[in-house]
N, C-alpha and C positions, 0 to 999 in steps of 0.2 A: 833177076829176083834172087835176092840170100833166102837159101833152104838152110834155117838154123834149125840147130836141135832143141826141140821142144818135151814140154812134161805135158801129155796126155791125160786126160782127167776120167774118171769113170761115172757116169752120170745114172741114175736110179734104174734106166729101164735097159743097162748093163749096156757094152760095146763100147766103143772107143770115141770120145766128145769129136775129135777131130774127125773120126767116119760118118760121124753122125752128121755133122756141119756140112762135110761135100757132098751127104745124100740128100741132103734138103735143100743146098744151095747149086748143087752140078746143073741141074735141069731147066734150072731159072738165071743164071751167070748172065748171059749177054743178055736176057731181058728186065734183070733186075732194076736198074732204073731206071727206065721207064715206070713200072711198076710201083716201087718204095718210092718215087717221087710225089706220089698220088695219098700215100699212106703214113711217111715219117714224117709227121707235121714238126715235130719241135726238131730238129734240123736245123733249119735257117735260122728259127729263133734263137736257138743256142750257141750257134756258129759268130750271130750279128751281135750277141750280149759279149761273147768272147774277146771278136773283133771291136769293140765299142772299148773296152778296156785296157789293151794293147795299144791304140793308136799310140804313133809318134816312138814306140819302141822301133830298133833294129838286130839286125844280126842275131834274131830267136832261134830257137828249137820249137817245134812241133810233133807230139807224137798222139797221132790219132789211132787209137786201140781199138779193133775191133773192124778197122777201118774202110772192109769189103775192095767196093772197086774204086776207090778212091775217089768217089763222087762230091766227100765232105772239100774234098782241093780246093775243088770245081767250085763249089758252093762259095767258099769262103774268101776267094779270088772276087765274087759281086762286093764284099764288106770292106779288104783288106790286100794293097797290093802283096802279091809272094816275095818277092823281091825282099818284104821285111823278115822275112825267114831265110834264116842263113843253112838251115837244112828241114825238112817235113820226113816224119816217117808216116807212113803207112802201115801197121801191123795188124795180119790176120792170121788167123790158124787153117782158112780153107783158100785150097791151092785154087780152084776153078777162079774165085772172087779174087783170090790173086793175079790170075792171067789178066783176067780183066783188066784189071789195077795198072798191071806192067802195059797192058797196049794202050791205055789211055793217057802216060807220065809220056808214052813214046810221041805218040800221035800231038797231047799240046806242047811238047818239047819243054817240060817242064825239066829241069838241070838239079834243082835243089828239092826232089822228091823221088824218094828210094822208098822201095815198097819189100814189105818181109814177112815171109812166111813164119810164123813163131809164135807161140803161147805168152798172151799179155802176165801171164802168173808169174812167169821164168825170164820173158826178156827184155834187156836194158839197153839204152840207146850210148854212145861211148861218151855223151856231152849230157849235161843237165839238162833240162828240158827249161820253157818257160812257157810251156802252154801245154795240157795233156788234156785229149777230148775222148769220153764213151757213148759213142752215139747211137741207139741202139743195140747197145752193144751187151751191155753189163748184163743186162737180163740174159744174156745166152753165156754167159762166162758161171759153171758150177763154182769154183772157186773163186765166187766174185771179192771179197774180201781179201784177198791174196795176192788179186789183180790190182785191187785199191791200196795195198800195202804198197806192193812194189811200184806202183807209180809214183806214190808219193816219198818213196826214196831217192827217187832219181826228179821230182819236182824243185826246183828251185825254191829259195826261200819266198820270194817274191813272185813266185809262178801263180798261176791259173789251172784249177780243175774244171771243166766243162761236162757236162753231162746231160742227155737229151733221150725219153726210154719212156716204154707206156708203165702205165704202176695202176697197183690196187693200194688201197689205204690201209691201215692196222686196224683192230677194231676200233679203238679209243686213239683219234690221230691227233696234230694240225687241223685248225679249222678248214684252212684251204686245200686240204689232201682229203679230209673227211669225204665217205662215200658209205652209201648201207649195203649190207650183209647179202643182200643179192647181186648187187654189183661186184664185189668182192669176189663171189662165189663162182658169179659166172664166166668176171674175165680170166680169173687163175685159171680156172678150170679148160676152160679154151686153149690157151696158151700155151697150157701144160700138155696139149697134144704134140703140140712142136719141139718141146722140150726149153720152151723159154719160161722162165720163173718170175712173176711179178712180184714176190712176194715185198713186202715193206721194210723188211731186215735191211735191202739192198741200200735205198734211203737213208735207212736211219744210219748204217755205219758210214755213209757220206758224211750226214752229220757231226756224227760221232768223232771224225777223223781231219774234218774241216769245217773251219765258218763260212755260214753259207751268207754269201753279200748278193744273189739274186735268184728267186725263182717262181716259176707260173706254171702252174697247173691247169691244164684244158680237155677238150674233147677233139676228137678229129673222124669225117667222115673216113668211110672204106670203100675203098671200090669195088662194084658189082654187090654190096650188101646194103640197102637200104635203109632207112629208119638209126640204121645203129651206128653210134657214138663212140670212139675208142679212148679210155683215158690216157692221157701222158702229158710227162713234165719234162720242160726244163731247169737246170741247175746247176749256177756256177758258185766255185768254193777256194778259200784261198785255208793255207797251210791254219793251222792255229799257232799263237805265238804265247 
């Protein structure tokens, strides 16, 4: 695993983004999917829209940000054989989700997936990319916007953005984003325990930064909570020209 030097982000409720990441995620590492398999509904979805648009491509770049234990690999090996990736990163800023990461590239003997400890803000892959995916990701990245900069400097003209992440609406949205002011309230509000941000901004500077040619918005159960419905989307985006 490259331990690259990263830029550290300061998050509102102070300490270090990257301390923060391996105290919420150290304790959950090896049972993490298991778990987020049950709960990241737009995943697959995002992963198969991805793969759906790629076919017949070879010798890509993949860089999946955000990218934990590298479960998106796994995933997107059912849509797409790897083989058409002539190299996949894996980038994460917490070390635990990275072990993981490294013992499972070991374990399928995957050859063309390197895994990296490193801040999506600050690190670039040495090749263009033609695929660049946030999968649950973006909501925990404070400088998300800087995240989205820099990938799309190193996106190929012809690349793919992918993105798959729960959201709350803006007040006055998208018809199909629209949600009322209690739901707004409630999911921020939760979330914001964790220190993930739903907020709408995330969205819109997707937009703002790319045309979006697919997205769906739905609900997804939770496990062990009942009754309740989690908002999230998918959304893929190509450069504007």
């Amino acid at each position: 695993m490259k331990c690259l030097g990263t830029m550290w982000l300061k998050g509102p409720k102070g300490g270090d983004h990257q301390e923060r990441l391996e105290s919420f995620y150290a304790p959950q590492a090896e049972a993490y999917d298991r778990f987020r398999s049950a709960f990241l509904w737009g995943r697959k979805p995002m992963l198969a829209a991805c793969a759906a648009r790629v076919q017949g491509q070879h010798d890509m770049v993949w860089v999946d940000l955000g990218g934990g234990t590298a479960e998106n690999v796994s995933m997107m090996e059912e849509f797409i054989a790897l083989s058409h990736f002539k190299k996949i990163y894996v980038v994460d800023l917490t070390p635990s989700l990275c072990k993981v990461a490294e013992e499972k590239v070991k374990a399928k003997g995957w050859k063309n997936v390197e895994v990296v400890l490193a801040d999506a803000t600050a690190w670039r892959p040495k090749e263009d990319a033609s695929l660049v995916t946030f999968s649950y990701s973006l909501s925990m990245i404070p400088g998300f916007n800087a995240a989205v900069d820099k990938a799309t400097s190193y996106l190929k003209d012809d690349g793919l953005l992918g993105v798959a992440d729960f959201f709350v609406s803006a007040k006055y949205d998208l018809p199909l984003r629209q949600m009322g002011w209690a739901d707004r309230w409630f999911w921020r509000s939760i979330f914001d325990l964790d220190n993930i941000d739903l907020g709408p901004e995330r969205r819109q500077y997707l937009d703002y930064k790319f045309s979006r040619i697919y997205e769906y918005n739905g609900r997804g159960s939770i496990p062990y909570v009942p009754l309740l419905t989690v908002p999230y989307f998918t959304w893929v985006g190509v450069k504007k020209t």
